[in-house]
N, CA, C and O atoms as CSV, one atom per row, in Angstrom:
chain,resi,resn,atom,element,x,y,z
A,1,UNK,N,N,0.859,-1.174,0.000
A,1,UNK,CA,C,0.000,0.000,0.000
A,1,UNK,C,C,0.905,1.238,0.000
A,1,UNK,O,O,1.982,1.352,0.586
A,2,UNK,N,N,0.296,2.116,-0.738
A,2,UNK,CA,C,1.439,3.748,-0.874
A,2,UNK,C,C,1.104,4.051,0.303
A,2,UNK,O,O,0.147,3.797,1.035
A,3,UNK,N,N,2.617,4.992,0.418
A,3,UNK,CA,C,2.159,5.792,1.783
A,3,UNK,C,C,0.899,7.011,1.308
A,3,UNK,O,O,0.030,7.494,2.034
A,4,UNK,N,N,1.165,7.284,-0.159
A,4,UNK,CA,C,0.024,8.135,-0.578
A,4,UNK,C,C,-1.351,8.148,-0.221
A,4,UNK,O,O,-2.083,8.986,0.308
A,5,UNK,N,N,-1.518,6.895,-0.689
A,5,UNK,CA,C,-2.643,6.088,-0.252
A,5,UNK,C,C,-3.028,6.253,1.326
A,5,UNK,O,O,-3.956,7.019,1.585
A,6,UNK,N,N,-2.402,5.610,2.339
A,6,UNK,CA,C,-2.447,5.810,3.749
A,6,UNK,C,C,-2.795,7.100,3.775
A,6,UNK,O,O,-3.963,7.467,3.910
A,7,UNK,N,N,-1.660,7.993,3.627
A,7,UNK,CA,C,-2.434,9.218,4.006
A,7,UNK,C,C,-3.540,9.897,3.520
A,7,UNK,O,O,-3.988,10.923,4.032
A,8,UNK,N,N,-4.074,9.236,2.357
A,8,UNK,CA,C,-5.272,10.241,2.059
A,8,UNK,C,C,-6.708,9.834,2.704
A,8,UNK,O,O,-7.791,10.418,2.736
A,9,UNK,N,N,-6.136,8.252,3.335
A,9,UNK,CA,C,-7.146,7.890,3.844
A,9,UNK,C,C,-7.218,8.245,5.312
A,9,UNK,O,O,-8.249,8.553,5.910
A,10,UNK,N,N,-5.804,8.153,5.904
A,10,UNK,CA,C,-5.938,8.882,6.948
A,10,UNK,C,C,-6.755,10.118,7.487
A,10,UNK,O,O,-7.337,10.225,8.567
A,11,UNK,N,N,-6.629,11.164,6.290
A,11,UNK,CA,C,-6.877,12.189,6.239
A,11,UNK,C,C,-8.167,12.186,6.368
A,11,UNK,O,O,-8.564,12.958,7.241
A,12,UNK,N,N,-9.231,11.407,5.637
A,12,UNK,CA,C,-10.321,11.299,5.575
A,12,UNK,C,C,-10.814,10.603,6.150
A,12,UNK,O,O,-12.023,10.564,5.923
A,13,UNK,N,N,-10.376,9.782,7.050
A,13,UNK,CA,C,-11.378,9.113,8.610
A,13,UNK,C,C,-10.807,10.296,9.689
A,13,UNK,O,O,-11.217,10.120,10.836
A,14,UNK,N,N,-10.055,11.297,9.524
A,14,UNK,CA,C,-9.908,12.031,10.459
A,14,UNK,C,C,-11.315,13.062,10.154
A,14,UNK,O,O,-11.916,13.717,11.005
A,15,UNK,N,N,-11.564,12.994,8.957
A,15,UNK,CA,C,-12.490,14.349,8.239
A,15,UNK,C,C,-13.837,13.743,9.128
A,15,UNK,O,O,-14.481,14.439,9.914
A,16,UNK,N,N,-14.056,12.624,8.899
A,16,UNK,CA,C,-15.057,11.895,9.856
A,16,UNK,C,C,-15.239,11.497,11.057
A,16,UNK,O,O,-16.108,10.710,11.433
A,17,UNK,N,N,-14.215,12.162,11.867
A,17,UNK,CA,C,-14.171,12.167,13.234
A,17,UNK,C,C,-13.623,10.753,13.806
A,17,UNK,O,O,-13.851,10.400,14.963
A,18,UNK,N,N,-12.943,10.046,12.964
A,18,UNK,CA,C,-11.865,8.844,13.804
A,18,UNK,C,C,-10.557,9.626,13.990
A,18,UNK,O,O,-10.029,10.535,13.350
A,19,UNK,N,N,-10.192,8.873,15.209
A,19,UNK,CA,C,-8.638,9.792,15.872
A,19,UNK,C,C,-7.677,8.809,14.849
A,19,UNK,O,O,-6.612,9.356,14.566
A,20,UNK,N,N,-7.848,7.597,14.311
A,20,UNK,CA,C,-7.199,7.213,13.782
A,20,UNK,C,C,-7.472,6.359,12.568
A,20,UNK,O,O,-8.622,5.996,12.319
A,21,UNK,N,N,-6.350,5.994,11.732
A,21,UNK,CA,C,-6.916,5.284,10.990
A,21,UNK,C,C,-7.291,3.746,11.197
A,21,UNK,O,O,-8.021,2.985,10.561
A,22,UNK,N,N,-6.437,3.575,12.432
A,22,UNK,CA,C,-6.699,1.899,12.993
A,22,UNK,C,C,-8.141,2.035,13.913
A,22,UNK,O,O,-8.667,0.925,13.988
A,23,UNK,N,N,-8.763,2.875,14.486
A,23,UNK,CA,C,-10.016,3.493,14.235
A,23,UNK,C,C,-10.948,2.968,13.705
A,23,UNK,O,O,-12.001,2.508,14.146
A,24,UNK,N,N,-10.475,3.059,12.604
A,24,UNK,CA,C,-11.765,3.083,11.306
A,24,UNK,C,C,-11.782,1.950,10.886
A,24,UNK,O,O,-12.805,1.313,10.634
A,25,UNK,N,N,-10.773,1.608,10.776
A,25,UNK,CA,C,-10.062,-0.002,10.386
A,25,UNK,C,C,-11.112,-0.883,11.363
A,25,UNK,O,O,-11.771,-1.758,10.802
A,26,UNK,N,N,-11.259,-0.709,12.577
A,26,UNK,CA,C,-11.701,-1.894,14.067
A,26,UNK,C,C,-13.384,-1.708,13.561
A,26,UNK,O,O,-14.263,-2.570,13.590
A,27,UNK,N,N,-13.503,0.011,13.005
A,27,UNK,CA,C,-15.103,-0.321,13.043
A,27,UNK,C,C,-15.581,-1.254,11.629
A,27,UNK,O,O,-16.485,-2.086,11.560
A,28,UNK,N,N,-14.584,-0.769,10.496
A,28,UNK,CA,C,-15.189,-1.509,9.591
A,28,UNK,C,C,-14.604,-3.075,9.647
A,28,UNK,O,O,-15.086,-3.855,8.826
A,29,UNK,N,N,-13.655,-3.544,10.515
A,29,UNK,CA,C,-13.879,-4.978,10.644
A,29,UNK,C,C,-15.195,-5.498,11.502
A,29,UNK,O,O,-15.831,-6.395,10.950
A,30,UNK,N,N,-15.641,-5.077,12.685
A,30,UNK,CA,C,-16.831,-5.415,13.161
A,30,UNK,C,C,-18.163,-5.413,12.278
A,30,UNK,O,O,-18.986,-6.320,12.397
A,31,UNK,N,N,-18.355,-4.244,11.297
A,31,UNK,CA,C,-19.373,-4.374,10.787
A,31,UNK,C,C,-19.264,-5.574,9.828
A,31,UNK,O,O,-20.247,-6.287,9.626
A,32,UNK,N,N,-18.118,-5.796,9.255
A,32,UNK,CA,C,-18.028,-7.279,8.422
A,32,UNK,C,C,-18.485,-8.226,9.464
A,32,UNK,O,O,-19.363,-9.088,9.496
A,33,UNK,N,N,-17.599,-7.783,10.310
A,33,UNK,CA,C,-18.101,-9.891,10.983
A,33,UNK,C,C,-19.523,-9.745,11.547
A,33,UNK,O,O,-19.974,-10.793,12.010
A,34,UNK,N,N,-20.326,-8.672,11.608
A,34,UNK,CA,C,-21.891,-8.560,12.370
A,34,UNK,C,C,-22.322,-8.713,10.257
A,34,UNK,O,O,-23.493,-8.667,9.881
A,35,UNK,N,N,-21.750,-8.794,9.764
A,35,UNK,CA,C,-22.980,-8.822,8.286
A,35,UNK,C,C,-23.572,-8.000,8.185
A,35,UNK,O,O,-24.746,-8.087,7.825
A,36,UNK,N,N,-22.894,-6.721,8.505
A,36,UNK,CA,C,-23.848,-5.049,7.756
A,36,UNK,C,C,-23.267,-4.205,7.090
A,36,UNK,O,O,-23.678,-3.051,6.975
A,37,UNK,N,N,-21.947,-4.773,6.406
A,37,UNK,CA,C,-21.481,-4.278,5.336
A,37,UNK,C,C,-22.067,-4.679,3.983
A,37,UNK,O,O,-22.332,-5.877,3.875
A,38,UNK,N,N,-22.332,-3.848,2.871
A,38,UNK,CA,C,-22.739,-4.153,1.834
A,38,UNK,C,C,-21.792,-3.187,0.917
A,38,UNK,O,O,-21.880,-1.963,1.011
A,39,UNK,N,N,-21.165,-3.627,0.304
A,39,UNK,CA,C,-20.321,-3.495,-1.011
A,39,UNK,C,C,-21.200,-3.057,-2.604
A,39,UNK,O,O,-21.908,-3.764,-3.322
A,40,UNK,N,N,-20.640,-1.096,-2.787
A,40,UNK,CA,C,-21.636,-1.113,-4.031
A,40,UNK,C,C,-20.493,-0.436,-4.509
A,40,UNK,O,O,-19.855,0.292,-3.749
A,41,UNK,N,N,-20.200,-0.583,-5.570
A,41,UNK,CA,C,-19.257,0.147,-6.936
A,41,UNK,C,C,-20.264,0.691,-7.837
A,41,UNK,O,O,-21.175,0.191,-8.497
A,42,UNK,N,N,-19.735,2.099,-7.626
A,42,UNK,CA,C,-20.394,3.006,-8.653
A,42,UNK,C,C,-20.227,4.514,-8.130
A,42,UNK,O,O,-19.844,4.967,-7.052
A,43,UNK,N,N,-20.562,4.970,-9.041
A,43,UNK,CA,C,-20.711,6.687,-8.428
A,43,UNK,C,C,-21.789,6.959,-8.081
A,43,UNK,O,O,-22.847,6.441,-8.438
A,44,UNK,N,N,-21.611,7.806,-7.344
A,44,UNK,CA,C,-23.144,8.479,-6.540
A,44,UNK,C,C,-23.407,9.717,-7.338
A,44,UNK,O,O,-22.346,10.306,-7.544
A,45,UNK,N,N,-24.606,10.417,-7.944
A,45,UNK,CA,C,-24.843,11.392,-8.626
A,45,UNK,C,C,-25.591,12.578,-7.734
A,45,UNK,O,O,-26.693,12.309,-7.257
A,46,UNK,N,N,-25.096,13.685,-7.539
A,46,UNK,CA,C,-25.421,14.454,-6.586
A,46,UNK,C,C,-26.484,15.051,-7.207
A,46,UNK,O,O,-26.398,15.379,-8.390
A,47,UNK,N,N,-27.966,15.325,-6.248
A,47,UNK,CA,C,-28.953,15.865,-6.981
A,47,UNK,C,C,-28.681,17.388,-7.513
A,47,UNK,O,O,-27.559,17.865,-7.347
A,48,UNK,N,N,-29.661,18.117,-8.123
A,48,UNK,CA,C,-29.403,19.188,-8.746
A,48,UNK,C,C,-29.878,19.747,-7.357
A,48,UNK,O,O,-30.312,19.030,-6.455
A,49,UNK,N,N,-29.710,21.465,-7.274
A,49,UNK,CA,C,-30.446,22.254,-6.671
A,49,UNK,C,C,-32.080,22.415,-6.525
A,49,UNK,O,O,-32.824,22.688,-5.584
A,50,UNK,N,N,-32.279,22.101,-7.970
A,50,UNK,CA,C,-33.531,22.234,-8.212
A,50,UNK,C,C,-34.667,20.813,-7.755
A,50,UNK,O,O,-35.788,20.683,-7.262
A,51,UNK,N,N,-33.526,19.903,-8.289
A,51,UNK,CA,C,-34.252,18.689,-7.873
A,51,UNK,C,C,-34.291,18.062,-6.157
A,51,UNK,O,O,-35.027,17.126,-5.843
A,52,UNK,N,N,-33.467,18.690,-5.276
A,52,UNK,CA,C,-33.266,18.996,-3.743
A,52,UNK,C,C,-34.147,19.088,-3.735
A,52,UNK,O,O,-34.836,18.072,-3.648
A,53,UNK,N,N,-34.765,20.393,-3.819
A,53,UNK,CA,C,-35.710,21.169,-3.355
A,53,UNK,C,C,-36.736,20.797,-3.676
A,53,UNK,O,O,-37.695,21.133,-2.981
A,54,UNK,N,N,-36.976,19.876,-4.962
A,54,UNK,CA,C,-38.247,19.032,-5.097
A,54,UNK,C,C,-38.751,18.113,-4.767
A,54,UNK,O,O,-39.960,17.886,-4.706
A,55,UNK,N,N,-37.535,17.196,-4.403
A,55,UNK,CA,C,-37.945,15.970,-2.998
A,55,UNK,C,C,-37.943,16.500,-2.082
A,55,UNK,O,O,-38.528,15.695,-1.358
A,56,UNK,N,N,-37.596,17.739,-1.180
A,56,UNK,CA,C,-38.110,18.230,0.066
A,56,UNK,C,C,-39.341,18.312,0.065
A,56,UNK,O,O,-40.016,17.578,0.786
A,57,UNK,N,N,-39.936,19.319,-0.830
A,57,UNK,CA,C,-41.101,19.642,-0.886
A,57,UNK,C,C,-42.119,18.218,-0.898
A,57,UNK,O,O,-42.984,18.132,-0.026
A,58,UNK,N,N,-41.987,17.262,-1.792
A,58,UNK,CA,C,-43.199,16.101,-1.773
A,58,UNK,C,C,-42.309,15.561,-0.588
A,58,UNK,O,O,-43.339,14.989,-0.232
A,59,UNK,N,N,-41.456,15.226,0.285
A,59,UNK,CA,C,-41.314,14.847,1.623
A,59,UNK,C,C,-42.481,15.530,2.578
A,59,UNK,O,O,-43.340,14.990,3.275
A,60,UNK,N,N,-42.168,16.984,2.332
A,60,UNK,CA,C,-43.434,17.663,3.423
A,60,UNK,C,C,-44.349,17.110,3.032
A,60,UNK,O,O,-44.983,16.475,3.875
A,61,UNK,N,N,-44.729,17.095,1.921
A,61,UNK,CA,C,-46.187,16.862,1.473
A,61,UNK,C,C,-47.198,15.893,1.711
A,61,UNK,O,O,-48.427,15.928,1.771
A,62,UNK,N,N,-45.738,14.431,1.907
A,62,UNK,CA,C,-46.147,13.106,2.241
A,62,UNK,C,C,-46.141,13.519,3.475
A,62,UNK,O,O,-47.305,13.512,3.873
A,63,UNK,N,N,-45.055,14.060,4.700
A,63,UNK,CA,C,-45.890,14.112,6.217
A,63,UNK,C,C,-47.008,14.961,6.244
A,63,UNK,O,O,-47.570,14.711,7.311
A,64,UNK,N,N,-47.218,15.252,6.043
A,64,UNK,CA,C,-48.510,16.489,5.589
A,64,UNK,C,C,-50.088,15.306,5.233
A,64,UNK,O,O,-51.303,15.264,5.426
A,65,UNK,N,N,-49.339,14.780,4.816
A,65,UNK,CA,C,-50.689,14.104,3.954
A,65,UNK,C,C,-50.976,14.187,2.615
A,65,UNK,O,O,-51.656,13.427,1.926
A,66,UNK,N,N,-50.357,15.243,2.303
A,66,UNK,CA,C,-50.808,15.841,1.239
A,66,UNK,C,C,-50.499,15.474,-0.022
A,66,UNK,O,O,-49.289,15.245,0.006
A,67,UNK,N,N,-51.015,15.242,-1.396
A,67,UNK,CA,C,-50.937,14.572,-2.621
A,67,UNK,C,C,-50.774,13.505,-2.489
A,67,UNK,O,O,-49.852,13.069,-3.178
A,68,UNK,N,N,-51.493,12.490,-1.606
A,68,UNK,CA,C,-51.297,11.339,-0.914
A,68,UNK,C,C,-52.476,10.323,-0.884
A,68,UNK,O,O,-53.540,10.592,-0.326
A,69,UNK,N,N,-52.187,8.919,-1.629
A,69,UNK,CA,C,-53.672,8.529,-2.133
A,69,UNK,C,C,-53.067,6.885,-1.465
A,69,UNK,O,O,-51.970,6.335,-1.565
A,70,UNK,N,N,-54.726,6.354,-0.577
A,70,UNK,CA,C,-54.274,5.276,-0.605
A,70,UNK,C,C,-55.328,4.752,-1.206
A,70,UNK,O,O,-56.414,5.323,-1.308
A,71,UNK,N,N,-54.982,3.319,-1.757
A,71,UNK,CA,C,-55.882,2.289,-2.724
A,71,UNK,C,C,-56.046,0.926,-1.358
A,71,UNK,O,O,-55.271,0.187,-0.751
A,72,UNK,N,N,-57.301,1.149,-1.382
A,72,UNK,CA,C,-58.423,-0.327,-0.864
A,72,UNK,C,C,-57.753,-0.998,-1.110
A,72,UNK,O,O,-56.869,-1.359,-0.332
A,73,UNK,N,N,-58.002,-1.771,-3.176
A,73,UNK,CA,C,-57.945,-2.782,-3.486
A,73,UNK,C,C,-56.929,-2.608,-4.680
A,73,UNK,O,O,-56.427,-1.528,-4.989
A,74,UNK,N,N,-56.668,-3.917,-5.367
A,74,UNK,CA,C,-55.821,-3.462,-6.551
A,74,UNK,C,C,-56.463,-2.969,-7.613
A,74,UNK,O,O,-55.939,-2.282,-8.490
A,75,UNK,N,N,-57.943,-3.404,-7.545
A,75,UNK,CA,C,-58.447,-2.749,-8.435
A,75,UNK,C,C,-58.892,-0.993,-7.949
A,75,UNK,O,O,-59.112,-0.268,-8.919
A,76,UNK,N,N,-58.985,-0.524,-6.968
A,76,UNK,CA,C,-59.156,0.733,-6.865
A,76,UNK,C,C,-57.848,1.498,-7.056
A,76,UNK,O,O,-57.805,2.717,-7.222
A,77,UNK,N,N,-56.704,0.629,-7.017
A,77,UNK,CA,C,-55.276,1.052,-7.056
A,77,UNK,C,C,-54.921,1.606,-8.474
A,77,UNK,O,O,-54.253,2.621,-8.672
A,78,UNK,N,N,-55.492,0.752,-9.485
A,78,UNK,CA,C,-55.962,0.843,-10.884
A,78,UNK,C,C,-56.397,2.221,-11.286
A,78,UNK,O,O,-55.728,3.221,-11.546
A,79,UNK,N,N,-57.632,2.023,-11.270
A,79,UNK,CA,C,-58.509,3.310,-10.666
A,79,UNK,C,C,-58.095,4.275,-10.962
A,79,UNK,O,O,-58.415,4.881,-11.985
A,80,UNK,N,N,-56.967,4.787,-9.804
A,80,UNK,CA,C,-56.576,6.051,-9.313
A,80,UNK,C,C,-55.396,6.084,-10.560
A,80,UNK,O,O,-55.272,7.217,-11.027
A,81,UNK,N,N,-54.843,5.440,-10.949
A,81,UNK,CA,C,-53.622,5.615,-12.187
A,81,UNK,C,C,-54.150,5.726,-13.185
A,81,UNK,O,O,-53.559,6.464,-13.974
A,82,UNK,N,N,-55.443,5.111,-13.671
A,82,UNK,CA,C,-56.183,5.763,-14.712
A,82,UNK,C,C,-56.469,7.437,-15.066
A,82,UNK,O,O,-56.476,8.211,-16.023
A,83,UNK,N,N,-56.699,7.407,-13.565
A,83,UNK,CA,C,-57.358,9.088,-13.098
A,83,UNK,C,C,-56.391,9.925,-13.930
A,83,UNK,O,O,-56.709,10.898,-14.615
A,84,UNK,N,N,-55.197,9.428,-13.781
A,84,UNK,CA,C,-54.027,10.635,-14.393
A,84,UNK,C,C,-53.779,10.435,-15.515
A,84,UNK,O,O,-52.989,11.166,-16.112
């Protein structure tokens, strides 16, 4: 392993509040051996500004109640997707 390497990771379990990197190391071996690590490769796509602010808003909306439909049956579930 580079020392490059080490340190940038260092750097960044410090950014996250571990005093160390053997730290970070103890927590992510425990979460392996408890089975609550899950492994995903890929990039994460940061929402827009605009689109933030548009899942906030239907977040309120759903605690709110609001624009919020529940279906009986599957057929009334139907129904309501027709509606639109």
């Amino acid at each position: 392993m580079s020392n490059d390497l080490k340190r940038r990771a260092l750097t960044e379990a410090e950014r996250q509040g571990f005093s160390s990197l053997q730290e970070w190391v103890r927590l992510a071996l425990m979460q392996l051996a408890q089975k609550r690590v899950k492994v995903s490769l890929g990039q994460v796509m940061p929402l827009t500004w605009r689109n933030e602010q548009r899942y906030l808003r239907m977040t309120e909306d759903l605690k709110k109640g609001k624009n919020w439909k529940v279906a009986d049956s599957l057929e009334d579930f139907f129904a309501q997707l027709d509606e639109n």
